[in-house]
MARLUMBA-133316 format. One record per residue (C-alpha): residue number from 0; residue in one letter; x, y, z. Coordinates in Angstrom, 1 decimal. Layout:
# MARLUMBA-133316
<site k="NUM" r="A" c1="X" c2="Y" c3="Z"/>
...
//
This chain:
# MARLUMBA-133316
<site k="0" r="X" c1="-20.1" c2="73.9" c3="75.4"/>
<site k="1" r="X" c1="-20.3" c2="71.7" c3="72.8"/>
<site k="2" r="X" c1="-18.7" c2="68.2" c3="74.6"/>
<site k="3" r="X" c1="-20.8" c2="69.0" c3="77.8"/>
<site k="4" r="X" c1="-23.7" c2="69.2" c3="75.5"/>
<site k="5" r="X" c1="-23.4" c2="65.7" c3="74.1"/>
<site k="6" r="X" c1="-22.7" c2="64.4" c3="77.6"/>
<site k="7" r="X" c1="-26.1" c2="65.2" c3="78.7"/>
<site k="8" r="X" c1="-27.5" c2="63.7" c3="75.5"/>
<site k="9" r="X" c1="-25.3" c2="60.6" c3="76.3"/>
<site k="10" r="X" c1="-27.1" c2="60.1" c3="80.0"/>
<site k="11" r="X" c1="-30.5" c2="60.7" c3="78.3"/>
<site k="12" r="X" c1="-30.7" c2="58.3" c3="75.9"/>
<site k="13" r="X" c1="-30.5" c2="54.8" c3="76.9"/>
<site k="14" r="X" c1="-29.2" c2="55.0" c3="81.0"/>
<site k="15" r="X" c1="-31.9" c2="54.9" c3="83.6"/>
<site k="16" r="X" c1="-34.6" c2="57.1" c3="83.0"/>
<site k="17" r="X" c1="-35.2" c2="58.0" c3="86.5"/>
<site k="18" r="X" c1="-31.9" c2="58.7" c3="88.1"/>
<site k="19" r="X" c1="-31.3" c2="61.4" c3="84.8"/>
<site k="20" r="X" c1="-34.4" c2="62.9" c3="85.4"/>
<site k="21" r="X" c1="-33.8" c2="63.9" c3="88.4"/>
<site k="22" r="X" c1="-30.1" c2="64.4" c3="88.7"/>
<site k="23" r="X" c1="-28.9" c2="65.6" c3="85.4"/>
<site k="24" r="X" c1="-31.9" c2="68.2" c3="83.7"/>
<site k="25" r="X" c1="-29.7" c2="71.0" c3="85.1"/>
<site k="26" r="X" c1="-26.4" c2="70.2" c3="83.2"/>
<site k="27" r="X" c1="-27.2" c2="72.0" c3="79.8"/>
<site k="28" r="X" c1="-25.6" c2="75.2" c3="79.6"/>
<site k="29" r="X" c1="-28.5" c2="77.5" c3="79.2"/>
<site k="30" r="X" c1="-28.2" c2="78.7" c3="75.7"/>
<site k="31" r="X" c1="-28.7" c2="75.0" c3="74.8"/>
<site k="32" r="X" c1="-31.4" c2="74.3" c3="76.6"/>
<site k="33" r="X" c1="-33.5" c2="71.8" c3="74.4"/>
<site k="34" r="X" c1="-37.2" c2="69.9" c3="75.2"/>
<site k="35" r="X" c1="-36.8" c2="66.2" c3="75.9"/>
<site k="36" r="X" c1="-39.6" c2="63.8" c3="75.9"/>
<site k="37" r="X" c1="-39.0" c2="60.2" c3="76.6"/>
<site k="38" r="X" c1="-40.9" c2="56.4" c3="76.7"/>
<site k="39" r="X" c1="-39.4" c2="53.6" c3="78.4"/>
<site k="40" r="X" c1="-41.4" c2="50.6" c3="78.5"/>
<site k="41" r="X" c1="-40.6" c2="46.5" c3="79.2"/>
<site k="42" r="X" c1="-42.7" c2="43.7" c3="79.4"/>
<site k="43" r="X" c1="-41.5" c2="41.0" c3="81.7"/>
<site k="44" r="X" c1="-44.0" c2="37.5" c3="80.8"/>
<site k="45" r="X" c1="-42.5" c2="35.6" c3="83.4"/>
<site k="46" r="X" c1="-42.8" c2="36.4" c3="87.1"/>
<site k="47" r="X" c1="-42.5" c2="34.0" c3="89.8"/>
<site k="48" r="X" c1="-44.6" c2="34.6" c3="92.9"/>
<site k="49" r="X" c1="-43.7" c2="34.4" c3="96.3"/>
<site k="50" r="X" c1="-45.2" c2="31.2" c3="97.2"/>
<site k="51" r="X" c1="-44.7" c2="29.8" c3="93.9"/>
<site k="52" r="X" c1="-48.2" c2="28.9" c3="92.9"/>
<site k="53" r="X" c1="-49.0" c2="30.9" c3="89.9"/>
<site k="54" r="X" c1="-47.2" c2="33.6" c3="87.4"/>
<site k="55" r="X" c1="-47.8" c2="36.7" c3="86.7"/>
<site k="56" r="X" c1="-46.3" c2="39.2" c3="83.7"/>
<site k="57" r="X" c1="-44.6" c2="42.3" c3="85.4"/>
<site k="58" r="X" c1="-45.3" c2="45.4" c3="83.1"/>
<site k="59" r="X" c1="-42.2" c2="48.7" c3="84.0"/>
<site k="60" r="X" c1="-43.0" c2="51.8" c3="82.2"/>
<site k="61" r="X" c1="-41.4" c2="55.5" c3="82.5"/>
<site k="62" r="X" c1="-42.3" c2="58.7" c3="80.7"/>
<site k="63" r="X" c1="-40.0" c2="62.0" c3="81.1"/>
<site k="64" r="X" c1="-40.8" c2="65.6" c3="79.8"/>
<site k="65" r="X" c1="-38.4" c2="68.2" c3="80.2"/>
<site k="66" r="X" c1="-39.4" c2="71.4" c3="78.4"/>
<site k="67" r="X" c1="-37.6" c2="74.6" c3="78.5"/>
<site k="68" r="X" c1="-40.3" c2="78.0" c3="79.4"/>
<site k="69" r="X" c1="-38.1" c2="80.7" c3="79.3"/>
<site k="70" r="X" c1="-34.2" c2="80.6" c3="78.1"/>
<site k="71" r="X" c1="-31.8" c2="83.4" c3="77.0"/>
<site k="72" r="X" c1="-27.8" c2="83.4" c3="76.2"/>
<site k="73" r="X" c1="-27.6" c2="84.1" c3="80.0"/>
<site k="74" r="X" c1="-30.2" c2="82.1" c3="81.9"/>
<site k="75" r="X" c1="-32.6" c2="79.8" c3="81.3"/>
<site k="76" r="X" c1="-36.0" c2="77.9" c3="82.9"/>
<site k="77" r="X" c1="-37.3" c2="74.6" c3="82.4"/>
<site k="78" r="X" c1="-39.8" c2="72.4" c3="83.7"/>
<site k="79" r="X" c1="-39.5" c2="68.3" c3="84.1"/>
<site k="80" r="X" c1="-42.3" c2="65.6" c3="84.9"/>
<site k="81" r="X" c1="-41.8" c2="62.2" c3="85.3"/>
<site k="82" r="X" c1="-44.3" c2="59.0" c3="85.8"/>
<site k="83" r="X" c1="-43.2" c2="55.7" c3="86.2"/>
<site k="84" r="X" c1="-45.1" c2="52.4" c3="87.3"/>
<site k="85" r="X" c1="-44.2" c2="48.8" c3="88.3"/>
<site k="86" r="X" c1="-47.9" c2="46.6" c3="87.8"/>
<site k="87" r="X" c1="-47.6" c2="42.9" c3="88.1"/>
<site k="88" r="X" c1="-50.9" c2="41.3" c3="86.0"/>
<site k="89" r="X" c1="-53.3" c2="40.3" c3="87.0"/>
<site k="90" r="X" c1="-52.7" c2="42.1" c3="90.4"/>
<site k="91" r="X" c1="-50.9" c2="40.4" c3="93.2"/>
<site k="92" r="X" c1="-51.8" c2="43.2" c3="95.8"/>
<site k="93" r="X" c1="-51.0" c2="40.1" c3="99.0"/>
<site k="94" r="X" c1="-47.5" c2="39.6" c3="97.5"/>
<site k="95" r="X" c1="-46.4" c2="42.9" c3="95.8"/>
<site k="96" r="X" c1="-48.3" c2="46.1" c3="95.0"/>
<site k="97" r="X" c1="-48.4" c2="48.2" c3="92.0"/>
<site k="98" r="X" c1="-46.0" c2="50.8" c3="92.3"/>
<site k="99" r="X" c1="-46.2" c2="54.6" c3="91.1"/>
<site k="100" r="X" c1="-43.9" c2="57.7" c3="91.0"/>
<site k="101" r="X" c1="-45.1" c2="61.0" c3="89.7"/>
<site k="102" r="X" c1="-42.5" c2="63.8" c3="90.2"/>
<site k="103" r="X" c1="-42.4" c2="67.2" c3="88.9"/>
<site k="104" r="X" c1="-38.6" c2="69.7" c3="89.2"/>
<site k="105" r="X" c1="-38.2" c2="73.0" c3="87.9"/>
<site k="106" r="X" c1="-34.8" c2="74.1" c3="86.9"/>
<site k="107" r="X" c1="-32.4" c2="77.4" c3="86.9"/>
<site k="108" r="X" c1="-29.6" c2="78.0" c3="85.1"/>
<site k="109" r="X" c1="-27.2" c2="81.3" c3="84.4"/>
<site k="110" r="X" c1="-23.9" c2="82.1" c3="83.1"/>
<site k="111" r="X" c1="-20.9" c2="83.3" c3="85.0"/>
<site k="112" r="X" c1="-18.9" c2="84.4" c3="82.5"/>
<site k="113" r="X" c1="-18.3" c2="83.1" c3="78.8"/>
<site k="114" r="X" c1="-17.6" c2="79.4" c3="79.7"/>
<site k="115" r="X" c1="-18.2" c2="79.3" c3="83.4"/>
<site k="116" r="X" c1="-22.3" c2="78.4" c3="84.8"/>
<site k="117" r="X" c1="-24.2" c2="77.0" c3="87.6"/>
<site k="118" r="X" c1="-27.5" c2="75.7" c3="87.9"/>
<site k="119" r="X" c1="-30.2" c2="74.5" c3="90.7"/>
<site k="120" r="X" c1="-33.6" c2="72.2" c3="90.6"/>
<site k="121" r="X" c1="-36.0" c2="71.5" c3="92.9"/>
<site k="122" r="X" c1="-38.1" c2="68.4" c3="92.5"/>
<site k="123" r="X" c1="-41.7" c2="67.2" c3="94.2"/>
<site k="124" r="X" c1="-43.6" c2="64.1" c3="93.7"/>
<site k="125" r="X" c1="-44.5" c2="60.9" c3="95.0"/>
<site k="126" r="X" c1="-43.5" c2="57.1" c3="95.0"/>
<site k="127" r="X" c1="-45.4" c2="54.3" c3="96.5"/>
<site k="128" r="X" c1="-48.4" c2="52.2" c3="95.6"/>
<site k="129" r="X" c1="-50.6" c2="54.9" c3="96.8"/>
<site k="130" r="X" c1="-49.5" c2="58.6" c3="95.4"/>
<site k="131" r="X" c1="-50.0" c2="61.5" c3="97.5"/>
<site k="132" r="X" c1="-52.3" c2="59.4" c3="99.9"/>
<site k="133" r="X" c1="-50.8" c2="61.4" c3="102.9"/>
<site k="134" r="X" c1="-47.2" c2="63.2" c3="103.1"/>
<site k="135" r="X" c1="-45.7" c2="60.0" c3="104.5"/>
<site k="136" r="X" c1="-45.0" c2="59.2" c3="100.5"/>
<site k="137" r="X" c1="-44.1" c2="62.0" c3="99.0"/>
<site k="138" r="X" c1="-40.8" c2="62.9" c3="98.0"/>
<site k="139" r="X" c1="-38.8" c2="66.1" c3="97.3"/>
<site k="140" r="X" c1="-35.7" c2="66.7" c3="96.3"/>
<site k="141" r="X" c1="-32.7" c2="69.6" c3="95.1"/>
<site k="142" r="X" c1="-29.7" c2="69.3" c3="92.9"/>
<site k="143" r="X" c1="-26.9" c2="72.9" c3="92.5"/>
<site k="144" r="X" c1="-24.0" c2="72.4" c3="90.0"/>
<site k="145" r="X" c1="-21.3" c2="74.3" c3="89.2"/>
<site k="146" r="X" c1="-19.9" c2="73.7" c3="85.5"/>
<site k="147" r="X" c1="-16.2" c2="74.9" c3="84.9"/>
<site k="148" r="X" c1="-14.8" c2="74.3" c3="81.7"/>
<site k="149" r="X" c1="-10.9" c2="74.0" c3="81.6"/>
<site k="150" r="X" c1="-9.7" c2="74.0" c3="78.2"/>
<site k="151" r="X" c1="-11.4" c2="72.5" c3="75.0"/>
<site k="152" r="X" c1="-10.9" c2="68.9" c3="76.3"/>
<site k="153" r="X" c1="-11.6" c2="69.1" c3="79.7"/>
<site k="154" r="X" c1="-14.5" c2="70.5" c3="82.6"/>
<site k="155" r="X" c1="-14.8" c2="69.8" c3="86.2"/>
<site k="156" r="X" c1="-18.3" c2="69.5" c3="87.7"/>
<site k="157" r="X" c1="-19.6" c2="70.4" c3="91.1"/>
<site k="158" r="X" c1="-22.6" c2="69.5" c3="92.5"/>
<site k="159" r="X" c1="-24.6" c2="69.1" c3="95.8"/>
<site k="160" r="X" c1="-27.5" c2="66.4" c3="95.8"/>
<site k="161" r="X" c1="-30.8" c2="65.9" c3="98.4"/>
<site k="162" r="X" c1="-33.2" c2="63.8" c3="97.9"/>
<site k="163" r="X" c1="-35.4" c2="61.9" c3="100.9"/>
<site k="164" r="X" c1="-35.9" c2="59.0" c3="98.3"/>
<site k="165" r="X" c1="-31.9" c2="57.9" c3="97.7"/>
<site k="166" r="X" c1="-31.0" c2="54.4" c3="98.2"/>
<site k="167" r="X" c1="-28.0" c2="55.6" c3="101.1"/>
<site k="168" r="X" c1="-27.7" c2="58.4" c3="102.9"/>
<site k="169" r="X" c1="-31.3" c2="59.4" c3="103.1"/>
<site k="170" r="X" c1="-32.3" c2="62.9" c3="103.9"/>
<site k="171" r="X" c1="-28.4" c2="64.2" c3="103.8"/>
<site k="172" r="X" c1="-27.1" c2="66.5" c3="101.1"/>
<site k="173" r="X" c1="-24.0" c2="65.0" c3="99.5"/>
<site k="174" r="X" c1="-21.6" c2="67.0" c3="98.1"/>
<site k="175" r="X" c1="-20.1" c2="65.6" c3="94.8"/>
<site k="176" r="X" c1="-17.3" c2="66.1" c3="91.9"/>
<site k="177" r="X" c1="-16.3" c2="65.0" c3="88.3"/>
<site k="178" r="X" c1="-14.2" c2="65.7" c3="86.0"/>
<site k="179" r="X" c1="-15.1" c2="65.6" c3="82.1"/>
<site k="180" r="X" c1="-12.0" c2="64.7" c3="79.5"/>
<site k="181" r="X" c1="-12.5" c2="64.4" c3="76.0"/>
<site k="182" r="X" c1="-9.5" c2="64.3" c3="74.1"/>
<site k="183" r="X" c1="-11.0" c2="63.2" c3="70.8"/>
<site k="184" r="X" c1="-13.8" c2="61.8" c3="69.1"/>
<site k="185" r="X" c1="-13.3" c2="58.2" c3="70.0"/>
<site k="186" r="X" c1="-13.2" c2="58.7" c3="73.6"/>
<site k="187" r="X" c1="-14.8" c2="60.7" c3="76.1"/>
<site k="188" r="X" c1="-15.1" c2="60.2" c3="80.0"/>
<site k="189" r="X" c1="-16.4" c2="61.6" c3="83.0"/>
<site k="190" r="X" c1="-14.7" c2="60.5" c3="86.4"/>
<site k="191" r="X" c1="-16.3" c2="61.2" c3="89.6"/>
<site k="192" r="X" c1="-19.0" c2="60.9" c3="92.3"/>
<site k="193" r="X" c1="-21.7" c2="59.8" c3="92.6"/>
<site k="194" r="X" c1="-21.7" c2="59.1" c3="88.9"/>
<site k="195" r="X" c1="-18.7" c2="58.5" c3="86.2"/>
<site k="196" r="X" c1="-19.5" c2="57.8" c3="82.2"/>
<site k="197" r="X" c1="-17.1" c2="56.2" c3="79.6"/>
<site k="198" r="X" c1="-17.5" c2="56.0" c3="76.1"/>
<site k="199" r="X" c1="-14.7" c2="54.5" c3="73.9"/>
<site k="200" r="X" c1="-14.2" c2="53.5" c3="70.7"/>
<site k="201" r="X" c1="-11.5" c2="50.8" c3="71.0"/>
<site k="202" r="X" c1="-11.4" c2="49.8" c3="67.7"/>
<site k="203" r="X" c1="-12.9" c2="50.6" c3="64.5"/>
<site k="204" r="X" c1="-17.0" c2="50.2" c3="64.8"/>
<site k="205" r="X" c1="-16.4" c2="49.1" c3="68.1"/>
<site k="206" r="X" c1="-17.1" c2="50.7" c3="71.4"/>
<site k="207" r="X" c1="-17.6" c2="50.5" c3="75.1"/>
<site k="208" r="X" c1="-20.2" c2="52.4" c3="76.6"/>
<site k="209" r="X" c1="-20.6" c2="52.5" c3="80.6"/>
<site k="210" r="X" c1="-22.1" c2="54.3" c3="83.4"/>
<site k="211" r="X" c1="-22.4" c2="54.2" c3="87.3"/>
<site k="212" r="X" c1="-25.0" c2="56.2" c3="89.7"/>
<site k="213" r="X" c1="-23.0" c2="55.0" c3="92.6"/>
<site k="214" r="X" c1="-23.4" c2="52.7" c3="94.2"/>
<site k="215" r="X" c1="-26.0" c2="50.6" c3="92.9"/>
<site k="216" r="X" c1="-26.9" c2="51.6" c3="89.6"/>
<site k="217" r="X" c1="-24.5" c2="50.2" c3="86.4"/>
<site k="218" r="X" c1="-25.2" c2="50.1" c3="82.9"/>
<site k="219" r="X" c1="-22.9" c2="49.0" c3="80.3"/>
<site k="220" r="X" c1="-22.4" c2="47.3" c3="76.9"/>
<site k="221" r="X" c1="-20.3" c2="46.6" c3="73.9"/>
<site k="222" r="X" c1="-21.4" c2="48.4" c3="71.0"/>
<site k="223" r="X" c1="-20.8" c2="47.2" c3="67.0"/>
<site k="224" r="X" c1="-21.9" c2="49.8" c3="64.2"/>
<site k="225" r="X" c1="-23.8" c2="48.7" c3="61.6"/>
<site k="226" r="X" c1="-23.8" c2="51.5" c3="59.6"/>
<site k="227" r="X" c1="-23.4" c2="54.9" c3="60.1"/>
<site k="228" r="X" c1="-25.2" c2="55.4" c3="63.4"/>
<site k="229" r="X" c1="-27.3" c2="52.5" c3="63.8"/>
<site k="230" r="X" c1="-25.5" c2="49.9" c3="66.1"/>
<site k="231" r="X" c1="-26.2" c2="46.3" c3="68.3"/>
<site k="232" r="X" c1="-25.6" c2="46.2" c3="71.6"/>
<site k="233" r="X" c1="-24.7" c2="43.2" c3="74.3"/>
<site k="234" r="X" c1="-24.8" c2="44.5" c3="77.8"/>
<site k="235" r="X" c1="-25.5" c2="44.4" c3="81.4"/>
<site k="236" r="X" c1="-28.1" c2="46.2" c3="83.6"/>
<site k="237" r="X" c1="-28.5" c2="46.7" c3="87.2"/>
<site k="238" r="X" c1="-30.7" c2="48.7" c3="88.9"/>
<site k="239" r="X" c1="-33.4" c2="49.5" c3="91.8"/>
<site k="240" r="X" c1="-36.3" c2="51.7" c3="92.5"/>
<site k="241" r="X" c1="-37.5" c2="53.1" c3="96.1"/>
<site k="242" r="X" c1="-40.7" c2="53.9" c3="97.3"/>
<site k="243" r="X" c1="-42.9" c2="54.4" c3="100.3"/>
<site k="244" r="X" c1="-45.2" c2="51.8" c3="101.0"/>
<site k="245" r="X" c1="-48.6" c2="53.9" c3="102.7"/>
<site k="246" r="X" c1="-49.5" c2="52.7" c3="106.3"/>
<site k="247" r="X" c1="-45.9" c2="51.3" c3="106.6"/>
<site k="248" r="X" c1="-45.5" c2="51.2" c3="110.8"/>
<site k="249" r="X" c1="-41.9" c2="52.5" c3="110.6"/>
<site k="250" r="X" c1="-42.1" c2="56.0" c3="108.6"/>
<site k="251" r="X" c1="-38.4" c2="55.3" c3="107.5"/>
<site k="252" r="X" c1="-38.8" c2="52.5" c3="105.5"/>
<site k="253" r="X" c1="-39.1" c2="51.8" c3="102.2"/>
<site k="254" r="X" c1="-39.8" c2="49.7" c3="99.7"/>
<site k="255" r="X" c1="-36.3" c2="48.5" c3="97.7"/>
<site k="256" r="X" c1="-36.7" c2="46.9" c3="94.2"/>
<site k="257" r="X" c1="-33.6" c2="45.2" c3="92.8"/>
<site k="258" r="X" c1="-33.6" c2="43.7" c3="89.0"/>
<site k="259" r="X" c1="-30.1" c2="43.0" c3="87.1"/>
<site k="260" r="X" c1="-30.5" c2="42.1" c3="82.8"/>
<site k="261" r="X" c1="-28.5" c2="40.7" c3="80.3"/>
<site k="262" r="X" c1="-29.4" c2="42.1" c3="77.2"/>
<site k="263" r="X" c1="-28.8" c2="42.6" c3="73.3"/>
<site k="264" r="X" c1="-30.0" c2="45.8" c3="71.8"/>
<site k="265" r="X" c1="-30.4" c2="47.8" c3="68.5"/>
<site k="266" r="X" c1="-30.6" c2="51.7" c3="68.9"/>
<site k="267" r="X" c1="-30.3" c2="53.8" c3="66.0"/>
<site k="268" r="X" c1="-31.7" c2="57.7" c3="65.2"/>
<site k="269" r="X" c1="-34.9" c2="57.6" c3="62.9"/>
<site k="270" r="X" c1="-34.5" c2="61.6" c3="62.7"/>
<site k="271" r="X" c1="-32.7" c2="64.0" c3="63.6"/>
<site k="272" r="X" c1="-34.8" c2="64.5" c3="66.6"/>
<site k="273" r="X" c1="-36.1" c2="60.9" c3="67.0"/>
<site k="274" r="X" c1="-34.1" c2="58.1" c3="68.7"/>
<site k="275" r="X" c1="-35.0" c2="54.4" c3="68.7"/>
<site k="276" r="X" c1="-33.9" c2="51.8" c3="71.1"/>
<site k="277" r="X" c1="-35.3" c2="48.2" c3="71.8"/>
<site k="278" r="X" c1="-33.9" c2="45.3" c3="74.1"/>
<site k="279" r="X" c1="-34.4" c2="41.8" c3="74.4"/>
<site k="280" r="X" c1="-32.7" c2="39.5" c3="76.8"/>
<site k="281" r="X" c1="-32.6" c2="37.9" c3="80.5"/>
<site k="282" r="X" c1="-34.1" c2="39.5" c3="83.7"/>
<site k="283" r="X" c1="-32.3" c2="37.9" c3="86.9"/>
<site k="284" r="X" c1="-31.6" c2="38.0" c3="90.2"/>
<site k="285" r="X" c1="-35.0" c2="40.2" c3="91.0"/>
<site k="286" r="X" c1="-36.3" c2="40.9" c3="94.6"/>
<site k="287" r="X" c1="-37.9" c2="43.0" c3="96.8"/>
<site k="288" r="X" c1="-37.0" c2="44.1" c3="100.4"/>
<site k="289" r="X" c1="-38.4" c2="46.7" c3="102.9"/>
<site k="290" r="X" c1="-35.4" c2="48.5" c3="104.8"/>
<site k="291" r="X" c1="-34.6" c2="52.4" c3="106.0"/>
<site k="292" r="X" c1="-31.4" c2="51.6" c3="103.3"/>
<site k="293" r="X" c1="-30.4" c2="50.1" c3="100.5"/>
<site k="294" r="X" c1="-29.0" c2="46.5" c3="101.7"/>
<site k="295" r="X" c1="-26.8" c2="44.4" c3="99.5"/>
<site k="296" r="X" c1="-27.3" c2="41.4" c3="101.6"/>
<site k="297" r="X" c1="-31.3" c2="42.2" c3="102.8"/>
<site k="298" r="X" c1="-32.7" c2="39.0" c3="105.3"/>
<site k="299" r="X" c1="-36.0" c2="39.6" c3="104.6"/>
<site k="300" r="X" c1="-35.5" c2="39.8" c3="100.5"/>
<site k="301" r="X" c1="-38.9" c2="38.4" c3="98.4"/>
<site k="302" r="X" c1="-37.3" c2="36.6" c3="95.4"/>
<site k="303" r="X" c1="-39.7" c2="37.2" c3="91.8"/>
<site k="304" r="X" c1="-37.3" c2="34.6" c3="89.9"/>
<site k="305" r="X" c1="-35.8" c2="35.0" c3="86.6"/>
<site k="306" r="X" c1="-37.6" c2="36.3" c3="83.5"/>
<site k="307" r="X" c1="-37.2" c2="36.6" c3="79.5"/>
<site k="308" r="X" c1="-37.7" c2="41.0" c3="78.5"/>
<site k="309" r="X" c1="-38.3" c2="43.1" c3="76.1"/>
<site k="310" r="X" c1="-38.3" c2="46.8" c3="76.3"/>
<site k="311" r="X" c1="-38.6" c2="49.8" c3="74.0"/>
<site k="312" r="X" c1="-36.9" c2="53.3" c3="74.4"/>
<site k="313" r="X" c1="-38.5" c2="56.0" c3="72.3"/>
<site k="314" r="X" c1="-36.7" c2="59.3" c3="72.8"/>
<site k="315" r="X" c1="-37.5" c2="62.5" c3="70.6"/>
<site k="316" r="X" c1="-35.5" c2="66.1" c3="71.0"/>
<site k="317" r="X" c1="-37.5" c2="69.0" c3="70.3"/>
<site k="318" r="X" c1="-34.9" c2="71.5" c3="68.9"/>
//
C-alpha cells in the first residue's frame, strides 16, 4: 500500500496538473485517502503575435482540490475541482482567446480483499474561451482501475479511460495497463499505457525523474540533492491543452495548444504537508492549431515564438 501510495504523491507534485487530476485521483487505496490542494502558476513576458506587430505576456495558471467526504478501511468518497486558464495581456481576442477549464469528478473506491481494490470517477466541466456557453464545450469524462498488488515490490494496474476532450482517440474508451516495480529505495518504476513513470537514483544525490501521458505529454529532469530533501532540477517539458472554441462551424474541432520548456528548478518540502516548487527557464516551440486530433505536423499551426518563464508550484497535503 505503502509504494502505491508514494506513486500517486509522485504524479501530484510537479507533473502536469491537469492530466493527474483527471486520470490519477482514483489510485489511492481508500484507507489512505488524503485532501490535496494545489497552485500552478507561470508567467510568460514574452509572446510573439501572429502578425508580429506587438507582444504580449501570456499568464497559465491551474488550481486542483481533491478532498475526501466520506472514507472507511473499505471504501472511500472524494470530490476533485479543477480551474485552469491561458490569458494573453492585454487581450488579443483577433489572434488567440483567453482560455478556461473548470471541471468537477467525483471518485469511488473499495477494497476486494486485503491488498486487492478498484476504483471509478466520473468527471464534468468545461474548456474553451467561453465555459458552459452551450453543451458544444463542455466536457465529461470516466476513469475505472483495478489495483493488484503482487508481492511487496511489485503491482499491476488496470484501467479503462473516456474522456471527449483527449488529444487522440476522442470519444473512445481505451483500455490500459501498467505494471508498478519497486525493488528498493533508489528506484521505482511504472511501465505501461498510456502513462509510464521512473524515478532513479543513479548515483549518490543524483537522480532521474521521468514521466509520459502518452503520447504527447513528457516531463523529465535530472535531480541533485542539496540537502536532505531539498534538490535543483534541469529538465525538459512538453505539453498541450484542448479546448472547444464556442461557435466553431465543425462541432469536432478543437482548439490544440502545444508549448515545450527547458528549465532549472528548486523543489523542496516546507512542512510536512507543504511542498514548494519554482522554475525558471526557456519556453519554445509554442503554437496553436484547430483540428478534430492532435497533429504532430498541423498546416494550419499559429506560431507564439519563443519566451523566457517562470512558474511556481505550491502543493499542500491535508492529512
Amino acid at each position: 500500500m505503502n509504494r502505491i501510495y508514494k506513486l500517486v504523491l509522485s504524479l501530484i507534485v510537479g507533473f502536469p496538473v491537469v492530466s493527474q487530476a483527471q486520470l490519477f485521483s482514483a489510485m489511492a487505496p481508500p484507507s489512505r485517502q488524503k485532501g490535496v490542494l494545489s497552485y500552478s502558476g507561470s508567467i510568460q513576458p514574452e509572446t510573439s503575435l501572429a502578425d508580429g506587430s506587438e507582444n504580449a505576456s501570456m499568464n497559465r495558471g491551474t488550481v486542483v482540490a481533491t478532498v475526501p467526504v466520506y472514507k472507511t478501511d473499505q471504501e472511500a468518497w472524494a470530490v476533485t475541482t479543477l480551474g485552469n486558464w491561458i490569458d494573453l495581456y492585454p487581450d488579443q481576442n483577433n489572434i488567440m482567446p483567453d482560455l478556461y477549464q473548470v471541471d468537477v469528478g467525483v471518485t469511488y473506491s473499495r477494497m476486494i480483499d486485503e491488498k486487492k481494490y478498484w476504483a471509478a470517477n466520473a468527471n464534468f466541466g468545461s474548456a474553451s474561451d467561453k465555459p458552459f456557453k452551450d453543451p458544444s464545450v463542455n466536457t465529461i469524462g470516466a476513469n475505472f482501475f483495478y489495483i493488484d498488488p503482487v508481492d511487496e515490490t511489485a503491482t499491476w494496474i488496470y484501467l479503462v479511460n473516456y474522456s471527449n476532450n483527449r488529444p487522440i482517440l476522442n470519444n473512445i474508451p481505451i483500455p490500459g495497463f501498467a505494471y508498478m516495480y519497486t525493488p528498493s529505495k533508489t528506484f521505482r518504476g511504472t511501465f505501461g499505457a498510456p502513462f509510464a513513470q521512473i524515478y532513479w537514483e543513479f548515483v549518490d544525490q543524483w537522480s532521474l525523474n521521468f514521466f509520459t501521458l502518452i503520447p504527447w505529454v513528457i516531463k523529465t529532469s535530472v535531480d541533485y540533492s542539496i540537502a536532505g530533501p531539498m534538490k535543483v532540477s534541469l529538465g525538459l517539458d512538453f505539453f498541450q491543452s484542448t479546448y472547444y472554441i464556442f461557435g466553431r462551424e465543425n462541432r469536432q474541432d478543437r482548439l490544440f495548444y502545444d508549448e515545450k520548456r527547458l528549465f532549472l528548478g528548486f523543489k523542496s518540502p516546507l512542512s510536512k504537508t507543504f511542498m514548494f516548487e519554482a522554475e525558471a527557464g526557456y519556453s519554445f516551440d509554442r503554437r496553436y492549431f484547430s483540428a478534430e486530433n492532435y497533429e504532430p505536423n498541423p498546416t494550419n499551426a499559429v506560431a507564439l515564438g519563443s519566451s523566457p518563464y517562470v512558474k511556481l508550484n505550491l502543493t499542500a497535503f491535508m492529512f
